[in-house]
C-alpha positions in Angstrom: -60.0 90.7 99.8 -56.4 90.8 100.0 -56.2 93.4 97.6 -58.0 95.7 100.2 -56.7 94.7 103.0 -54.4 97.7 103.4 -57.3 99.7 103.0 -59.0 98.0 105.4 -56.7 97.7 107.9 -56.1 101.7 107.5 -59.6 102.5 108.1 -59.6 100.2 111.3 -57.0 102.1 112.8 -58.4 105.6 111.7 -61.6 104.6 114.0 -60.2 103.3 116.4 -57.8 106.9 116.9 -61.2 108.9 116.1 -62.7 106.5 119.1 -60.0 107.2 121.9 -60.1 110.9 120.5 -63.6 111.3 121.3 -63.6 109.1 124.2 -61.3 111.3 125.8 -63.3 114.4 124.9 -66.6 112.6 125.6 -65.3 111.9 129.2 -63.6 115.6 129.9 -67.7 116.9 129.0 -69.1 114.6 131.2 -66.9 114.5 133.9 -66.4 118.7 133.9 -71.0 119.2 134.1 -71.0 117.3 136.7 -68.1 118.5 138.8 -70.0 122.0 137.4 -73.1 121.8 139.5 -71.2 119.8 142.1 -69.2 122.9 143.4 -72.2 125.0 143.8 -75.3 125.5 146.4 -73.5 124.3 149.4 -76.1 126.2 151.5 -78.5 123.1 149.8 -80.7 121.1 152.6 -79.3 117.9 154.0 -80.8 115.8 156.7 -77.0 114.4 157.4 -78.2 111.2 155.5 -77.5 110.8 151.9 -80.1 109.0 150.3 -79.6 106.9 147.3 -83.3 105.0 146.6 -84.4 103.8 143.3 -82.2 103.9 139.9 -79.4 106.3 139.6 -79.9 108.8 136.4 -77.6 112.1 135.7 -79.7 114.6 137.7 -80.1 111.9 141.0 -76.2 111.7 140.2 -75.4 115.5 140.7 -77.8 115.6 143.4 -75.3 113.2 145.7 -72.1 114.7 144.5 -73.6 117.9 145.9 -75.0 116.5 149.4 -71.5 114.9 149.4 -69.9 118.7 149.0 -72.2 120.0 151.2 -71.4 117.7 154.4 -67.9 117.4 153.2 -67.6 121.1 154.0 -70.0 121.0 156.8 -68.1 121.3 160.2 -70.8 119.7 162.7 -70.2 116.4 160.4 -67.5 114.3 161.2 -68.9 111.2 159.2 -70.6 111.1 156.3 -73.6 108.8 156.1 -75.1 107.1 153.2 -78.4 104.9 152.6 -78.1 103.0 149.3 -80.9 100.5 148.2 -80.6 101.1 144.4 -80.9 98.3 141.4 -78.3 100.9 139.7 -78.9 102.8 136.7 -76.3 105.0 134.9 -72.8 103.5 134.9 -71.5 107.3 134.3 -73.3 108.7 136.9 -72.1 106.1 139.4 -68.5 106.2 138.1 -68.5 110.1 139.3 -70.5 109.3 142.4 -67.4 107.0 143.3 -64.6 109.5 142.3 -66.4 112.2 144.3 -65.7 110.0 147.2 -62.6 109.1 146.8 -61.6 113.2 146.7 -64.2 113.5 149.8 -61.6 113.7 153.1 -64.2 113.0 156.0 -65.4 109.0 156.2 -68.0 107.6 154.4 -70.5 105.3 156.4 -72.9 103.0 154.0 -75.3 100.8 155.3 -77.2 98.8 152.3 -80.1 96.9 151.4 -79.9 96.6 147.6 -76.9 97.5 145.6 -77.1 95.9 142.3 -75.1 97.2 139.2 -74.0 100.7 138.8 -75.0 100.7 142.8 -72.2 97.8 144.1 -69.7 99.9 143.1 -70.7 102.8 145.2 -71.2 100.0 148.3 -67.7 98.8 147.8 -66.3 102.8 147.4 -67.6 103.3 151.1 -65.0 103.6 153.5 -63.1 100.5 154.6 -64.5 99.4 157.8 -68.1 101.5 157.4 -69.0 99.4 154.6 -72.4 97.8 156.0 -75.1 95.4 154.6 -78.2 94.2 156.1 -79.0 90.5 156.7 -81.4 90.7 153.7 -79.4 92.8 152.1 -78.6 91.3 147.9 -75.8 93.1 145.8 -75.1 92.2 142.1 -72.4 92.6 139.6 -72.6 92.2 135.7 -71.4 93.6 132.7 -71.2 97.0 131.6 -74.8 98.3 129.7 -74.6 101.8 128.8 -78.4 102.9 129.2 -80.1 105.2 127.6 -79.9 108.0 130.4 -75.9 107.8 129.9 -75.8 109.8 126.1 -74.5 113.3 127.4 -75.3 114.5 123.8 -77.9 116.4 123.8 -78.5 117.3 120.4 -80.4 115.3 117.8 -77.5 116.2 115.7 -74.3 114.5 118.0 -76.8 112.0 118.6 -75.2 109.3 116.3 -72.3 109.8 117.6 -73.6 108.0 121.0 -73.6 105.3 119.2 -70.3 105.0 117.2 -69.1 105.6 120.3 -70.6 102.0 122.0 -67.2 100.3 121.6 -65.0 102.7 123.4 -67.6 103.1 126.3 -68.4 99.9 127.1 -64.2 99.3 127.3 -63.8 102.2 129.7 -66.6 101.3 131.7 -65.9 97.7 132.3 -61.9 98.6 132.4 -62.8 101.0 135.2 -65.4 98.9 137.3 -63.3 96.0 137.1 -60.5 97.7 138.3 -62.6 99.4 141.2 -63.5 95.9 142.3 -60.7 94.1 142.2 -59.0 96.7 144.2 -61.6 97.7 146.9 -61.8 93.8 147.3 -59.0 92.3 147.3 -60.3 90.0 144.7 -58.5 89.0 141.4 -58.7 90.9 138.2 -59.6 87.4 136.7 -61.9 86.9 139.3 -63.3 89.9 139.2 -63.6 89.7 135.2 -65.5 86.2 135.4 -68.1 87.3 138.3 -69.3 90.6 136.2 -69.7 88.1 132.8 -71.7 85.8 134.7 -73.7 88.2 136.6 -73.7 87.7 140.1 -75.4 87.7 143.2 -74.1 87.9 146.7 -75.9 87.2 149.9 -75.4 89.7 152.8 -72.7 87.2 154.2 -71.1 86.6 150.6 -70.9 90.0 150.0 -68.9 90.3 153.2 -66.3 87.5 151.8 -65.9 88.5 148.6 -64.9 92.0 150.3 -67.8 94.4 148.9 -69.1 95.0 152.4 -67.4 94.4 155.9 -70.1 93.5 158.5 -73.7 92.6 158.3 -76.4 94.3 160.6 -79.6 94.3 161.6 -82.2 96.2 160.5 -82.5 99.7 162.5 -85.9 101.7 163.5 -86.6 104.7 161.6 -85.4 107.0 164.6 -82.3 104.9 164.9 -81.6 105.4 161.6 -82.4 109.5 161.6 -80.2 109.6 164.4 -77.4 108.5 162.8 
C-alpha cells in the first residue's frame, strides 16, 4: 500500500480540484436558468399572494422567483406576501428562492403552516419581524438530500456526472443552509449543525424561540387572508 500511496494521494487531490471545478460550473448553470426565466414575463398574473403549497421542484421554483419580480416591480405593492405550507422538496430550488429574496428591496410577509426541509429555510429568509407561524403550524430541519428533481443535467450523457458530483453538493448545501440558519436565528453554528443531524421538529412556539419565526397567530378566514 505504501508503495502507492503517492499515487493515491495524487488522484485524491485530482478529484477533489475536478469537484470544486465542476461545482463551481455546476452552480453558475443552475443559478444563471433560473435567474433566466426570472427576469422575464413581469406582466404574469398575481393575486398579491405568493403561494408556496405542496413540494418545491425546479419549475414551482422559477415560478416564485418570477411572482417575486413581478410584485417586486409592481408599484401598488408595498409588501410582499407569502403563504408557505410545503414539506420541501429541491434544496437548489429553495437555495434560489432565498437569494431572490434577499436581492428583493420591498418586505417580505410569511405566514406558515408547514415548513419542513428545503421549506424552513425560506420561513426563516422572511423578513425579520413578518416572519409568522400558526398555532398548529410544525417546521423541520435535517440534513441535506439532494433529490432527484435537483440533477440540472439534462442529458443521459452528463448524467453520471450527477452523481460524481454527490460529495461536493451535499458540502455546499449543508455549508450554505447551516449558515442561513445560524444567521437568520441567532443560533450557533454548532447548534445549528447538531439540530439538522438529528432532524428536528419545532412547535409553533419553539419555532418562535429558536428564532425561525417571530410570532404565532391564529388561523385567518379565507377573505381575511385574500385581503391581505
Amino acid at each position: 500500500m505504501r508503495r502507492y500511496a503517492r499515487e493515491i494521494g495524487i488522484l485524491f487531490l485530482l478529484y477533489a480540484a475536478f469537484n470544486i471545478v465542476m461545482l463551481v460550473a455546476v452552480r453558475h448553470h443552475a443559478y444563471s436558468t433560473i435567474r433566466l426565466v426570472s427576469k422575464v414575463d413581469y406582466q404574469a398574473d398575481v393575486s398579491g399572494v405568493i403561494q408556496i403549497h405542496g413540494e418545491i421542484f425546479k419549475e414551482e421554483s422559477k415560478r416564485i422567483i418570477r411572482e417575486l419580480n413581478v410584485l417586486e416591480n409592481d408599484p401598488a405593492t408595498d409588501v410582499i406576501h407569502i403563504s408557505l405550507d410545503s414539506p420541501g422538496g429541491s434544496a437548489f430550488g429553495a437555495i434560489e428562492i432565498c437569494k431572490a429574496m434577499k436581492r428583493c428591496r420591498k418586505p417580505i410577509e410569511i405566514k406558515s403552516l408547514e415548513a419542513s426541509s428545503a421549506a424552513a429555510s425560506i420561513l426563516v429568509s422572511g423578513t425579520k419581524g413578518r416572519r409568522f407561524v400558526y398555532e398548529d403550524s410544525e417546521i423541520m430541519i435535517h440534513r441535506a438530500i439532494i433529490i432527484e428533481g435537483d440533477n440540472i443535467f439534462q442529458t443521459t450523457s452528463r448524467y453520471l456526472l450527477f452523481y460524481a458530483l454527490m460529495p461536493s453538493l451535499y458540502l455546499y448545501i449543508e455549508t450554505w443552509n447551516t449558515i442561513l440558519i445560524s444567521a437568520k436565528t441567532g443560533q450557533s453554528i454548532e447548534r445549528v449543525i447538531k439540530d439538522l443531524n438529528n432532524k428536528t421538529w419545532f412547535t409553533a412556539e419553539e419555532a418562535v424561540e429558536y428564532g425561525f419565526a417571530d410570532s404565532v397567530i391564529v388561523h385567518e378566514t379565507k377573505t381575511q387572508s385574500l385581503v391581505r
